[in-house]
C-alpha positions as CSV (number, residue, x, y, z in Angstrom):
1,X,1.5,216.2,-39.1
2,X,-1.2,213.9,-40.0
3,X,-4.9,215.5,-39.6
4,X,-8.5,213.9,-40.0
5,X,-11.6,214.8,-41.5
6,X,-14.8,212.3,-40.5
7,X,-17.6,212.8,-43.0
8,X,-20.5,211.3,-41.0
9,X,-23.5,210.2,-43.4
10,X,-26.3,211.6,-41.5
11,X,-24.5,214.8,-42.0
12,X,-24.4,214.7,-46.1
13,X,-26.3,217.0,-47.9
14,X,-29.5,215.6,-49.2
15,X,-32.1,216.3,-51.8
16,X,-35.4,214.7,-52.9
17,X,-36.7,215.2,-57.0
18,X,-38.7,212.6,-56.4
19,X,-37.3,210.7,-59.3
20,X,-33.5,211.0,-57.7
21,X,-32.9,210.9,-53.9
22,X,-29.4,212.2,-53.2
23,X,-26.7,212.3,-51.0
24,X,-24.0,214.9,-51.1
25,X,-21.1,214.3,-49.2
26,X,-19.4,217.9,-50.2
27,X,-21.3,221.1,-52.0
28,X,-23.2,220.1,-54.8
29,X,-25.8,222.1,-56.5
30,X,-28.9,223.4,-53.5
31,X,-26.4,222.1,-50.9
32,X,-23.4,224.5,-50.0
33,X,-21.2,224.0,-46.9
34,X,-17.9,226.2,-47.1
35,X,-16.1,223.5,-45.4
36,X,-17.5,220.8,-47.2
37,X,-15.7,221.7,-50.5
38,X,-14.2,218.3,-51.3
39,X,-10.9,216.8,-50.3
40,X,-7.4,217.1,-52.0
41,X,-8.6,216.5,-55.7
42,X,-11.7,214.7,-55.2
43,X,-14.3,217.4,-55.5
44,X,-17.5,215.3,-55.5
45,X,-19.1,212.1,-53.8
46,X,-22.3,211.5,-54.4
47,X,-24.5,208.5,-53.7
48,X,-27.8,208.5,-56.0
49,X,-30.6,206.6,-55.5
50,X,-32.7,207.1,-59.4
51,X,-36.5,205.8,-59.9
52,X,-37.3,203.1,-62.7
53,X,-37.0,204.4,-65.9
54,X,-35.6,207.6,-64.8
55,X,-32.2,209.4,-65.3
56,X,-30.0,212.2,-66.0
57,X,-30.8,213.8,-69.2
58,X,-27.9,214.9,-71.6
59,X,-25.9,217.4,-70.3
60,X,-22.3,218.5,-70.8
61,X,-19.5,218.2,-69.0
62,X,-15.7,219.7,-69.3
63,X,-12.0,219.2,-67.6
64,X,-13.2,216.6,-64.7
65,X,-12.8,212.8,-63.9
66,X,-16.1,211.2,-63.8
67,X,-16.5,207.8,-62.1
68,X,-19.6,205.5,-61.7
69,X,-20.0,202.8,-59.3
70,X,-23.5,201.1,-59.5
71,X,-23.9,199.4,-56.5
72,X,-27.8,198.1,-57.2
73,X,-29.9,198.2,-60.5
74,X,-28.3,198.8,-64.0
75,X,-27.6,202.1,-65.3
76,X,-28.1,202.8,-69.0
77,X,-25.2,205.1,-70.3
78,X,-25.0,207.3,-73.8
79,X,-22.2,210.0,-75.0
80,X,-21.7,211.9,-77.7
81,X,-18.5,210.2,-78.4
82,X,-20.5,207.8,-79.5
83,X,-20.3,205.2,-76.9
84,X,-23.3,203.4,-75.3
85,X,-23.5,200.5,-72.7
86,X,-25.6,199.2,-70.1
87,X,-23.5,198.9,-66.7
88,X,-24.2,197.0,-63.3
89,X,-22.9,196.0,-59.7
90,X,-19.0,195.3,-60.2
91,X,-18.6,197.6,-63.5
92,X,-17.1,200.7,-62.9
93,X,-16.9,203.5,-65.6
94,X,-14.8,206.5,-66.5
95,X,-15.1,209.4,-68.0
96,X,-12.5,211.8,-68.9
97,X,-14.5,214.9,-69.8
98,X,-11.7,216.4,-71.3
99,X,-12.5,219.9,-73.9
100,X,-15.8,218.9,-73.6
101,X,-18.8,215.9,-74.3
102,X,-22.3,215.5,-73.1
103,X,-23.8,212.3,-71.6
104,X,-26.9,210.3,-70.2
105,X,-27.0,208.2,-67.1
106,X,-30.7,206.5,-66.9
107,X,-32.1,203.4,-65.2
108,X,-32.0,201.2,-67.5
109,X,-35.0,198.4,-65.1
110,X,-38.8,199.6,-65.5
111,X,-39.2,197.6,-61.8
112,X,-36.0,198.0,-59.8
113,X,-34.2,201.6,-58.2
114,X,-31.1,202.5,-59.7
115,X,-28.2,203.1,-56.6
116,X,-25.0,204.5,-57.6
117,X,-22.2,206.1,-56.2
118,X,-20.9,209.5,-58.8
119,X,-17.4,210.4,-58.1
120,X,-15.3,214.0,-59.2
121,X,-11.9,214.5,-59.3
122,X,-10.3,217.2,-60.6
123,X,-7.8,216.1,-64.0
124,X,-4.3,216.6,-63.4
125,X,-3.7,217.7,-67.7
126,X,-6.6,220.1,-68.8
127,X,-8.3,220.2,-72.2
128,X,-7.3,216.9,-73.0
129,X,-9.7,214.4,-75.8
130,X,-13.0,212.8,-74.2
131,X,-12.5,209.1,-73.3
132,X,-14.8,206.4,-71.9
133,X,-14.1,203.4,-70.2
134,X,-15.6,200.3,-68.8
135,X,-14.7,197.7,-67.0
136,X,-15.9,194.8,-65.0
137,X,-14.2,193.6,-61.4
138,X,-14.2,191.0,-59.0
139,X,-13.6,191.2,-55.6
140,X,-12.1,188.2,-54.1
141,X,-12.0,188.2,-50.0
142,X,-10.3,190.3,-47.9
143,X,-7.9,191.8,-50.6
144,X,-7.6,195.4,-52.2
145,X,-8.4,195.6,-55.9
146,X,-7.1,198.5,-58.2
147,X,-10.0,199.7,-60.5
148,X,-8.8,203.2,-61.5
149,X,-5.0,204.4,-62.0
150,X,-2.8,207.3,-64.3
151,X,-0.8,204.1,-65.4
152,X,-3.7,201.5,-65.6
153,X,-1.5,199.0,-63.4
154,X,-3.1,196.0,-62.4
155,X,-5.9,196.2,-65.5
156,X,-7.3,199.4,-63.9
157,X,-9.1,201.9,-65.6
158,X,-7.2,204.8,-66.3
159,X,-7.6,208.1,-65.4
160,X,-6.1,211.6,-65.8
161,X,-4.6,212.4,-62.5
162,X,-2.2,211.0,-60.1
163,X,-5.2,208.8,-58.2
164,X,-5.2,205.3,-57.4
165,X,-8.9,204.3,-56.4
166,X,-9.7,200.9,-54.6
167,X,-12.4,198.9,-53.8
168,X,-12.6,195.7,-51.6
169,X,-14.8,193.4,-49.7
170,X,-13.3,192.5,-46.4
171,X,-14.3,189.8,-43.5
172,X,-15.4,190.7,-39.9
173,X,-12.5,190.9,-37.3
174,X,-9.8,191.0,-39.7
175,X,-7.2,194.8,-40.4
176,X,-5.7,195.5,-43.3
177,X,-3.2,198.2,-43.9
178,X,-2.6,200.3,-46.5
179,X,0.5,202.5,-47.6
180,X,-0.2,205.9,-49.8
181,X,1.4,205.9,-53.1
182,X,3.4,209.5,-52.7
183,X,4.5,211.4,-50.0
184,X,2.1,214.5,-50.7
185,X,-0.6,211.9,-51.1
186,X,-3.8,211.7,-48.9
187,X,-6.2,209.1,-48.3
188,X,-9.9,209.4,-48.5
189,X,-11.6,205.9,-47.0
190,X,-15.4,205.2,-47.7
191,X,-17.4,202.9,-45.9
192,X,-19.9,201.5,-48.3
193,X,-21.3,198.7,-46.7
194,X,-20.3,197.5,-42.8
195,X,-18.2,198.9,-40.1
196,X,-15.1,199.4,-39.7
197,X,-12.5,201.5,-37.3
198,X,-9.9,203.9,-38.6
199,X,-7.8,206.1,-37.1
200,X,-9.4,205.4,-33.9
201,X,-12.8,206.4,-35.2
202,X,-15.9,204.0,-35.4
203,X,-16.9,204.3,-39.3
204,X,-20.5,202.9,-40.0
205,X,-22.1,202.4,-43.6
206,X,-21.7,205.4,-45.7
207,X,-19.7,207.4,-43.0
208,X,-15.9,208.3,-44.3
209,X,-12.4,209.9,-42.9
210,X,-10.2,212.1,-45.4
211,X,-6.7,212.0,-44.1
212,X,-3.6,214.1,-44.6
213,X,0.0,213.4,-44.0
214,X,-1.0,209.3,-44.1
215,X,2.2,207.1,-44.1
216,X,-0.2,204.1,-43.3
217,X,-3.5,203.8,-41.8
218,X,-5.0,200.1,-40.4
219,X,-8.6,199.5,-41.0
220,X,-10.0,196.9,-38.1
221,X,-13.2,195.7,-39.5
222,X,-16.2,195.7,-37.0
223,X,-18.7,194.3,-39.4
224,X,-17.9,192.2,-43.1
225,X,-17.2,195.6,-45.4
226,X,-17.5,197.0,-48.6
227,X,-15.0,200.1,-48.6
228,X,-13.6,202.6,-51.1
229,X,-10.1,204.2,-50.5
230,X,-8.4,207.1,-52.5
231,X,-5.4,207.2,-52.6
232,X,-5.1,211.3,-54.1
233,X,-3.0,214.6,-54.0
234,X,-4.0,217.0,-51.9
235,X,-2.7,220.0,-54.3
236,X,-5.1,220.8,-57.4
């Protein structure tokens, strides 16, 4: 039986360090909500908004998928795998913390805020070697682009669990469907920019739906869209 979960944005967990306003859309550190816990694999959404000049220290990291999406500003990125880059709208990054590494996310502008969505997903082989990826994408109109995969299909990123992440920029009035990958699949749809109704629920700019039991879903787009779909087991 398919079920629904709406994750309303005024409804995320929030926190102000003055250097980094967050958003939390499941438990993450000061925020805890017992049925907020993530969805299927995906254990962590969170949509940062950093300071000029500011950033995550080093810190460590071990067994989890770690994707960044800056969506304004560029972030500044160091590992101690040795890799180090600057990253900005359309590049996406992976990490595969693996048995272990430690890493820095700063701001890399003196002037402009760093905004950047962090993403979580539990690996699907533990204790595996660190890796790091980059990559950049374009999003040409009103189609679905592949940025992270377990088989890298389509020049996607890989990653180290049975996920299939998209992004795409869709036009006003138009619907797109989508089919899920694997029968014991769900689908976890993100509105980052616009409007759009799924499932017969009105989703507004940061709002999202976590399905179960998807075949297909149609997204009717209110408002011209930026959205994020997982396409993700629900079994850890």
């Amino acid at each position: 039986m398919k079920r629904k979960n709406i994750y309303r944005s005024d409804e995320r967990g929030f926190a102000n360090h003055g250097w980094l306003k967050t958003h939390h859309m499941f438990s993450f550190a000061n925020y805890y909500d017992v049925d907020r816990m993530g969805f299927g694999v995906l254990r962590v959404l969170n949509d940062d908004i950093v300071e000029p000049g500011m950033g995550f220290g080093t810190h460590p990291h071990d067994n989890m998928e770690i994707i960044s999406i800056p969506l304004k500003g560029i972030m500044a990125h160091k590992d101690s795998q040795g890799n180090e880059s600057t990253i900005k709208a359309g590049d996406i990054q992976v990490m595969s913390a693996g048995t272990g590494l430690t890493h820095s996310e700063y701001n890399f502008s003196k002037e402009m805020d760093l905004n950047f969505l962090q993403i979580w997903i539990f690996p699907k082989t533990y204790n595996i070697a660190p890796s790091y990826e980059e990559k950049t994408f374009h999003y040409p109109k009103d189609k679905w682009v592949l940025v992270a995969s377990p088989d890298k299909s389509q020049n996607s990123l890989p990653i180290n669990q049975d996920c299939y992440l998209y992004l795409g920029k869709f036009s006003k009035n138009n619907s797109v469907r989508y089919t899920r990958k694997s029968n014991s699949n769900g689908l976890f749809v993100f509105i980052v920019e616009g409007k759009a109704t799924i499932e017969h629920e009105s989703l507004h700019k940061r709002d999202a739906i976590g399905i179960e039991n998807p075949e297909e879903i149609s997204i009717d787009l209110e408002e011209d869209s930026f959205i994020l779909l997982i396409d993700l087991p629900m079994d850890r």
